[in-house]
C-alpha positions as CSV (number, residue, x, y, z in Angstrom):
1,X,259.3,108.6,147.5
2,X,255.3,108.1,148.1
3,X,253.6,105.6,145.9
4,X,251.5,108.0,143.0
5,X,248.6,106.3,143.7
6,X,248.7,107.3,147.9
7,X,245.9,109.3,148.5
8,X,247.0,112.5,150.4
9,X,244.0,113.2,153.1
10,X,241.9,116.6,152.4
11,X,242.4,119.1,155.2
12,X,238.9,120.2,156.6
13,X,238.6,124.0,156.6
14,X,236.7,126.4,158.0
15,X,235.1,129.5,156.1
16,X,233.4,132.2,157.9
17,X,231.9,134.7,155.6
18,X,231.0,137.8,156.5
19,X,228.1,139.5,155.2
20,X,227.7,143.5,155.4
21,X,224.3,145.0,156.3
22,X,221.9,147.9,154.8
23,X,224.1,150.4,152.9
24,X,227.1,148.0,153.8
25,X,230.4,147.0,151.4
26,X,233.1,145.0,151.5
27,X,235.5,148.7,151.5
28,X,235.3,151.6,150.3
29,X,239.1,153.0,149.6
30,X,240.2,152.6,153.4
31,X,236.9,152.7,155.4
32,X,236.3,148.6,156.0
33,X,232.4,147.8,157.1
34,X,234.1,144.6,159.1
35,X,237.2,146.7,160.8
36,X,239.7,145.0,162.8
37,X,238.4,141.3,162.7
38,X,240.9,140.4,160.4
39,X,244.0,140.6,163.4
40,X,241.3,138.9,165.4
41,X,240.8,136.0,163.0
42,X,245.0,135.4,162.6
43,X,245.3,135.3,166.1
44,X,243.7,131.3,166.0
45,X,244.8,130.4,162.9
46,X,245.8,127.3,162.4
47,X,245.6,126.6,158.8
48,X,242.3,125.5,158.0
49,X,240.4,128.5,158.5
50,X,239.3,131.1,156.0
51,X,238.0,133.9,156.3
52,X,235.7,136.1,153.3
53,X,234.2,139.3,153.1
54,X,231.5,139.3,150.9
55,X,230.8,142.6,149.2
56,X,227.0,143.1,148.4
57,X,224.7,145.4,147.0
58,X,224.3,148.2,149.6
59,X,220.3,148.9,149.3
60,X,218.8,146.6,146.9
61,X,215.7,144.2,148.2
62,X,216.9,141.5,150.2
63,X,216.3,138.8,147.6
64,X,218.4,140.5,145.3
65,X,221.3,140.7,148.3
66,X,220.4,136.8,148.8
67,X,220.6,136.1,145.0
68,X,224.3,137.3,144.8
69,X,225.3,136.1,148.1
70,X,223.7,132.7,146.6
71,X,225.8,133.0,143.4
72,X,229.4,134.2,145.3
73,X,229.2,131.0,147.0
74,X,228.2,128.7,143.8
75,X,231.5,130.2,142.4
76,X,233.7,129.0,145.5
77,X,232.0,125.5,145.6
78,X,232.6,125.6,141.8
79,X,236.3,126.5,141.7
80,X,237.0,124.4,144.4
81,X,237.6,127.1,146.8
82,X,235.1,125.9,149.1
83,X,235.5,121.9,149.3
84,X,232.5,119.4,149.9
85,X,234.5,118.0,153.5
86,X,234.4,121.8,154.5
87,X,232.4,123.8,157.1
88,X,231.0,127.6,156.2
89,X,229.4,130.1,159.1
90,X,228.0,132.6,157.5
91,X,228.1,135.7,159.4
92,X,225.2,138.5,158.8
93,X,225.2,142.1,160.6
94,X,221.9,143.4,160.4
95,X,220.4,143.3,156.8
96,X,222.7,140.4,155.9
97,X,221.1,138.4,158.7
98,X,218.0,138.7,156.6
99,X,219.8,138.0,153.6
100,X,221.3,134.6,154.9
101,X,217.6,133.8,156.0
102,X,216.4,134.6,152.7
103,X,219.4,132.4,150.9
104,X,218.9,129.6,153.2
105,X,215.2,129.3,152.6
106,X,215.6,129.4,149.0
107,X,218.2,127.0,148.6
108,X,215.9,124.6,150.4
109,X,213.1,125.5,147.9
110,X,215.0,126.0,144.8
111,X,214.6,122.9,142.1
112,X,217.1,123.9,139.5
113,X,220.7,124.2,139.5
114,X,223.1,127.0,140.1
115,X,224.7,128.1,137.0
116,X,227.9,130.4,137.4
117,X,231.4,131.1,135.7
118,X,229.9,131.1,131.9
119,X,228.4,127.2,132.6
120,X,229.3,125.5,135.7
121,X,226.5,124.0,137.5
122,X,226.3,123.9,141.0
123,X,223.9,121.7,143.2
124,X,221.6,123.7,145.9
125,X,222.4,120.7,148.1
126,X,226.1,121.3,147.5
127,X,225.6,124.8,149.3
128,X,223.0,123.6,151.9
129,X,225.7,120.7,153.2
130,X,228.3,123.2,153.7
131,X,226.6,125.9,155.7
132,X,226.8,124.5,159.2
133,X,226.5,127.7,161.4
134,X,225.3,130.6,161.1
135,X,225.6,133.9,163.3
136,X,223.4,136.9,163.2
137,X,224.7,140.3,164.4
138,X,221.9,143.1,165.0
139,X,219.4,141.4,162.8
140,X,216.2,142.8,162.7
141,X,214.2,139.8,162.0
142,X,210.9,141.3,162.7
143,X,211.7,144.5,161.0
144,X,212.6,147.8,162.3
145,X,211.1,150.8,163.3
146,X,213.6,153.3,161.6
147,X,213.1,151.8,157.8
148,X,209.4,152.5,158.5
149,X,210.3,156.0,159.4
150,X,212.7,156.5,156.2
151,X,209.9,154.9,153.5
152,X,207.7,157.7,155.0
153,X,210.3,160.6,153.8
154,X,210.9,159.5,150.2
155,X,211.3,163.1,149.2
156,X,214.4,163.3,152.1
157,X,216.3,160.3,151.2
158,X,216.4,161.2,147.5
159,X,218.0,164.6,148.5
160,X,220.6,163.0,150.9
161,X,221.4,160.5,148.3
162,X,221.6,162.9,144.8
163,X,223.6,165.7,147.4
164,X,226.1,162.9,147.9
165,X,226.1,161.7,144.6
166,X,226.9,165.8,143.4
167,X,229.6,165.7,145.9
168,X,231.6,162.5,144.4
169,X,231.0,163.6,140.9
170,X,232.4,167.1,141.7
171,X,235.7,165.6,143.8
172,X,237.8,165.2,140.5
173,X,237.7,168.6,140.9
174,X,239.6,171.0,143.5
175,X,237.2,173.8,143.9
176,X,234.1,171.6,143.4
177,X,235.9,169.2,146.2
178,X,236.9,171.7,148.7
179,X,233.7,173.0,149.0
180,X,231.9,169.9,150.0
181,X,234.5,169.4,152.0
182,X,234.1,172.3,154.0
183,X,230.4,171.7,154.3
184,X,230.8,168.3,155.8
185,X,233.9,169.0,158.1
186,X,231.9,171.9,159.1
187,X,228.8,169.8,160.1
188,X,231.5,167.2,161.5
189,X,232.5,169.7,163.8
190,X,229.7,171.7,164.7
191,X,228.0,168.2,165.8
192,X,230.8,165.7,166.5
193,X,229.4,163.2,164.5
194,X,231.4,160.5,163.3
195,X,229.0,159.5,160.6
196,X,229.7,163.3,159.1
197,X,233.6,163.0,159.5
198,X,232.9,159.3,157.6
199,X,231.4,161.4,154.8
200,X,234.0,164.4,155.0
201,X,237.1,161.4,154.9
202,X,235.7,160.0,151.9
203,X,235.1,162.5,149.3
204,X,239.0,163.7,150.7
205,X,240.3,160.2,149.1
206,X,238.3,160.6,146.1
207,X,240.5,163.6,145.7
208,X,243.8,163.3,143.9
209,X,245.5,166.3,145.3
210,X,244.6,165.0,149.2
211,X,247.4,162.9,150.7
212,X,250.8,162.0,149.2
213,X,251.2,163.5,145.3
214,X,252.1,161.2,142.7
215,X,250.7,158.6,140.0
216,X,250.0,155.9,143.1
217,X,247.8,158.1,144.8
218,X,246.5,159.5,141.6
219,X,245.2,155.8,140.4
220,X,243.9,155.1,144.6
221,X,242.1,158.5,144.1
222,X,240.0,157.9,140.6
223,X,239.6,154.2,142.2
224,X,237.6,155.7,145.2
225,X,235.7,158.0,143.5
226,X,234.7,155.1,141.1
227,X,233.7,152.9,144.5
228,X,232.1,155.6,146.1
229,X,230.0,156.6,142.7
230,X,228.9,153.3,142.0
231,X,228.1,152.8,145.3
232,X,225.6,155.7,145.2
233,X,224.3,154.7,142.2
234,X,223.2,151.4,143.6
235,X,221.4,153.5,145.9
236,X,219.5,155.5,143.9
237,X,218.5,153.2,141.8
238,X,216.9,150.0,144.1
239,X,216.0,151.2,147.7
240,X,213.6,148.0,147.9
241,X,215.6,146.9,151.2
242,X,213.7,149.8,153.0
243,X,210.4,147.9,151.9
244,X,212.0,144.9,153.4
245,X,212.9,145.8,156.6
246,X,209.3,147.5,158.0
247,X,207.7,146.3,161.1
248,X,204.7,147.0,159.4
249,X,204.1,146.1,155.3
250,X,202.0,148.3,153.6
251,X,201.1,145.7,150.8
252,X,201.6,142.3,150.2
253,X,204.7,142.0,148.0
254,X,206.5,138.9,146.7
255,X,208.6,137.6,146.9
256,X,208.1,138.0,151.3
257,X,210.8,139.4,152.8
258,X,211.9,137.0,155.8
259,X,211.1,140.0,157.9
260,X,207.9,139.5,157.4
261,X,207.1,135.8,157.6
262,X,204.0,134.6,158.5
263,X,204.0,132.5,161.9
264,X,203.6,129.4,159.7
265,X,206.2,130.6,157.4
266,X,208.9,131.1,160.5
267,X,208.1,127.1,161.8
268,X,208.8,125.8,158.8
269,X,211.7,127.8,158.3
270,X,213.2,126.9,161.6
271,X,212.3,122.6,161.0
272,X,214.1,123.4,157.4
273,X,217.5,125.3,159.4
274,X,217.2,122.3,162.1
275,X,220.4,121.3,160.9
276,X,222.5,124.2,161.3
277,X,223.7,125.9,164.6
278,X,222.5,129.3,165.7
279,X,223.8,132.3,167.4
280,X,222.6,136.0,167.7
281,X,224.4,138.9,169.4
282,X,222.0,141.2,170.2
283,X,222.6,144.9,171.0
284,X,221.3,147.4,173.4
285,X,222.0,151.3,173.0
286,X,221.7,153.5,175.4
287,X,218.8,155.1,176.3
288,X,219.0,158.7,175.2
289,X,215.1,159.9,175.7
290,X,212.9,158.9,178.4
291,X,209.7,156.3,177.8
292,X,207.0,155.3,179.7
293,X,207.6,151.7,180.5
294,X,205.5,149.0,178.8
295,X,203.9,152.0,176.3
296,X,205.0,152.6,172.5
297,X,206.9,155.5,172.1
298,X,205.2,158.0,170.2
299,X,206.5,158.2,166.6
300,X,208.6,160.9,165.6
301,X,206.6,163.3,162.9
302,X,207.9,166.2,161.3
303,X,204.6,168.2,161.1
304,X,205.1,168.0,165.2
305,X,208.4,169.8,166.2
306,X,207.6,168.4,169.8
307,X,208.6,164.9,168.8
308,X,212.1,165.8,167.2
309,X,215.4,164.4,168.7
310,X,216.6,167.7,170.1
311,X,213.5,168.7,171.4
312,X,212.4,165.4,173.0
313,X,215.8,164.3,174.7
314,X,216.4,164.0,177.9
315,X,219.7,166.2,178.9
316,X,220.6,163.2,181.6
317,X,220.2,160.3,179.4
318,X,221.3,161.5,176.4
319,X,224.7,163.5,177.9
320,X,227.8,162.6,175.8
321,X,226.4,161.0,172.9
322,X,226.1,162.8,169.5
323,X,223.4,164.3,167.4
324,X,223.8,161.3,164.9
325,X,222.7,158.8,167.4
326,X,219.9,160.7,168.8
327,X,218.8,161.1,165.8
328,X,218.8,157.6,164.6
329,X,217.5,156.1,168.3
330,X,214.5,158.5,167.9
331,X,213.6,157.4,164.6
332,X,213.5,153.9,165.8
333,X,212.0,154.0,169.3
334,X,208.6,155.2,167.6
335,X,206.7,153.8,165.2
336,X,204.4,150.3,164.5
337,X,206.9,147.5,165.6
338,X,205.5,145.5,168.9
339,X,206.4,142.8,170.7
340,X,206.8,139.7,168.4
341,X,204.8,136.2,169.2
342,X,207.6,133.5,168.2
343,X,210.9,135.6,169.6
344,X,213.7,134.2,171.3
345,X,214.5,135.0,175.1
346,X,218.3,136.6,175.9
347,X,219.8,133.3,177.3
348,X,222.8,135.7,178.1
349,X,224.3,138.7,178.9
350,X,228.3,140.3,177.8
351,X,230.2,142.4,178.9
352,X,228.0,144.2,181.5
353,X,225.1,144.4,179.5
354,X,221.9,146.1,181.7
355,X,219.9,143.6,183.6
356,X,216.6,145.4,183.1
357,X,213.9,143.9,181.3
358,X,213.7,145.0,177.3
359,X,211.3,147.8,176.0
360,X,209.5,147.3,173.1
361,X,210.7,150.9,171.9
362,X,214.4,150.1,173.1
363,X,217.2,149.7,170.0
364,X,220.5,149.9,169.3
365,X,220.4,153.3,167.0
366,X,218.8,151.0,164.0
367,X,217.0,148.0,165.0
368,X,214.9,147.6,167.8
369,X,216.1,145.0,170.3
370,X,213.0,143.2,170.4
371,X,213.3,142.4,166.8
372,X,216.8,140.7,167.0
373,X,215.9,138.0,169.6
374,X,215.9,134.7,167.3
375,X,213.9,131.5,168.2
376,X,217.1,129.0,167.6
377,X,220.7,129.0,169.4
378,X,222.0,131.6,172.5
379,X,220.9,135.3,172.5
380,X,223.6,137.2,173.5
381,X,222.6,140.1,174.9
382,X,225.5,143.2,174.2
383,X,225.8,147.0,175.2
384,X,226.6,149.0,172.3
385,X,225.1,150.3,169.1
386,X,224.2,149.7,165.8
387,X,227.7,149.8,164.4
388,X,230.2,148.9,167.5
389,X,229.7,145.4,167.2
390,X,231.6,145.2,163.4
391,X,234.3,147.6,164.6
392,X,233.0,151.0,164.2
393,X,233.0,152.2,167.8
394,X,236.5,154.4,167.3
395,X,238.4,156.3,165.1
396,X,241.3,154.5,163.6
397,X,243.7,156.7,161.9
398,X,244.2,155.8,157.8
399,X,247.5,154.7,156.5
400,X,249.7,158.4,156.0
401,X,249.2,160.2,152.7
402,X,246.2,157.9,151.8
403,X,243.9,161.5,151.5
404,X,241.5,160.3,154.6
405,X,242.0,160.8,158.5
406,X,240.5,157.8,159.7
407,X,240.0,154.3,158.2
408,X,237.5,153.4,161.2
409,X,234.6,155.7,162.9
410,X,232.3,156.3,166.4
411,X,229.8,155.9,163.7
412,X,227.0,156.2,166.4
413,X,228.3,157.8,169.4
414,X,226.0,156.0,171.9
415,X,228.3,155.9,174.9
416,X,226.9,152.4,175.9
417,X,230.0,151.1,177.4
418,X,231.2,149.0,174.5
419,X,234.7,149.1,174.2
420,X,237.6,147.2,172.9
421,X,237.7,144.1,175.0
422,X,234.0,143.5,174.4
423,X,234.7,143.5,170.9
424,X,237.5,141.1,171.2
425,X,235.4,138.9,173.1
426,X,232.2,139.2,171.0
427,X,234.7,138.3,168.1
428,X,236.9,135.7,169.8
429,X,233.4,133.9,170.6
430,X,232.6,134.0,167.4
431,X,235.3,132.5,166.3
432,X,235.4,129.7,168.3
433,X,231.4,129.0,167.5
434,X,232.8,129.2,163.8
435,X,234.8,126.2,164.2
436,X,232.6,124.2,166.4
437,X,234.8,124.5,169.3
438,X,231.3,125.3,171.6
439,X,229.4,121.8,170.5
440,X,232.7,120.1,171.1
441,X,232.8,121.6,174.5
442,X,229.5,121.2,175.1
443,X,229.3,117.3,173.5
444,X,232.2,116.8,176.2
445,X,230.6,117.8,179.6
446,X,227.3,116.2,178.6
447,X,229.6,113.0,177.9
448,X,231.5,113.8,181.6
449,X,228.1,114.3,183.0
């Protein structure tokens, strides 16, 4: 029998926590934002890794998003969860990117304590330590073209939003239900869009007399409904992320969104992250419309039907994807966002990945490539959209009698080549960066050489 006082050693672990974008979630019902990383992350296990999925606010300003992301990791530290010997990566797709940049600068700035769980204090420091790596997916850290485009049609977004809203609060009920139903499988099919079928799926498993009868499905039913409503609820009530994520700020609002960082601002925000490893994945779309080359895209206005998606496409380009993705590409291509001074260069290419040089009106659906190019770590440069990089590049069939179809979505049919084994090795990379196996790799060969 070991002596009481033997100290057993602490296992170092390894936390990589992944943070959702702009109108992102942990789940809702069945439909994951991060689908299929979970098999991914099992496959190397090894017993000191963890994995979280952080569920934040889906439109709020980004300091808000940074705020809770700030106070979900006090509580780990605090409950022990998270251990001072232990590594975190923290993962961001897109909006979250900005919100990591956002925590991490305050946390550096921040004088006072962290007070969670009724009491506990927890040290800024405490957090800082811990973060060793950090991983930005899609990030538009210049802003994005597209959010520009959306604060311009306030009186469009409040209609999409309060229609959707209608729709959950009448899917308690059958008639109410089917008829929304029938509106947004018949736009599902009419343009193949998987971001419609998305819509369509969910409002069926808000509905308990979809999928298999009885109390169990009853309960998973009201809990969706509730998920989905409060989840739209969030959304019309802060929209400040649009704000946020412009290329172009109409007013000086504080606190700055990192988006918009002065030049002095980004400098001292790398010498402040020196510390902690980089790496971006960077996506490229497909090019859908045609551009003159070295020329911004004219924006896309609605008092000029010339400039709309299914006017202005090129039938060549844009054969096979769907309406969704035009329509989102389009948005994004024009608008006010330029080349940035202090960008990063693509010290990479994946999976195939086009060797022609970058546009400034080329994106990924939702950010423009430009934009995601960070100053610190490897640029990986990727083919695929928006939403293929965290698993939503094809339809997953739901478990049977859950009230859905699908669990996973095309989401933005781009037809940019991403498939499967890019995403397991986009994933598998990540990984391995998550537990420092790349520095050690790296620390070796400079030793060999």
């Amino acid at each position: 029998m070991a002596d009481q006082h033997t100290k057993v050693p602490s296992i170092q672990r390894f936390h990589v926590v992944l943070t959702p974008g702009f109108a992102g979630f942990d789940a809702l019902g069945q439909l994951e934002y991060y689908c299929g990383i979970t098999p991914l992350f099992q496959t190397g296990l090894s017993g000191n890794q963890v994995l979280h999925y952080f569920d934040n606010f889906p439109t709020a300003a980004v300091v808000t998003r940074a705020t809770r992301l700030r106070s979900y990791l006090a509580k780990r530290i605090a409950r022990g969860e998270i251990a001072s010997r232990d590594e975190v990566t923290l993962v961001g797709h897109s909006t979250g990117g900005l919100d990591i940049r956002w925590l991490l600068w305050d946390l550096h700035h921040r004088k006072d304590p962290i007070v969670v769980d009724g009491g506990v204090t927890v040290d800024p420091a405490k957090i800082l330590k811990c973060v060793r790596r950090v991983v930005f997916l899609s990030v538009p850290h210049w802003g994005t073209n597209i959010a520009d485009w959306v604060r311009d049609q306030p009186v469009l977004r409040k209609a999409v939003v309060e229609e959707l809203r209608a729709a959950v609060a009448g899917s308690q009920l059958l008639l109410l239900d089917q008829i929304e139903n029938l509106i947004a499988g018949g736009a599902a099919r009419l343009t193949g869009a998987g971001l419609l079928r998305a819509v369509q799926d969910a409002l069926s498993e808000a509905d308990e007399h979809n999928g298999r009868p009885g109390p169990a499905r009853k309960a998973e039913a009201h809990e969706a409904a509730s998920e989905l409503g409060l989840y739209l609820r969030h959304m019309a009530s802060d929209f400040g992320a649009i704000d946020d994520l412009t290329s172009c700020p109409r007013r000086a609002v504080k606190p700055v969104s990192p988006a918009h960082f002065s030049a002095g601002d980004r400098e001292k925000e790398l010498k402040l992250c020196r510390d902690i490893e980089f790496r971006s994945y960077v996506t490229l779309g497909r090019r859908p419309f045609h551009f003159d080359r070295g020329r911004l895209a004219p924006p896309w206005e609605l008092a000029k039907p010339w400039t709309y998606p299914e006017i202005s496409k090129d039938a060549a380009l844009s054969a096979g994807t769907d309406i969704g993705y035009r329509t989102c590409y389009r948005a994004c291509a024009g608008g006010p966002f330029e080349q940035p001074v202090l960008r990063g260069k693509v010290t990479r290419r994946l999976g195939g990945a086009p060797q022609y040089s970058l546009e400034v009106w080329d994106n990924d659906g939702v950010v423009n490539t430009l934009s995601m190019l960070w100053p610190k770590g490897e640029n990986v440069l990727v083919a695929g959209d928006h939403m293929d990089i965290v698993g939503q590049f094809k339809a997953i069939e739901a478990d049977r009698g859950s009230g859905r179809k699908y669990r996973a979505y095309d989401l933005l049919k781009s037809e940019s080549g991403f498939s499967e084994k890019i995403f397991k090795e986009v994933w598998n990379e990540i990984f391995a960066f998550c537990l420092g196996r790349t520095q050690a790799k790296k620390t070796l060969a400079a030793k060999a050489a």
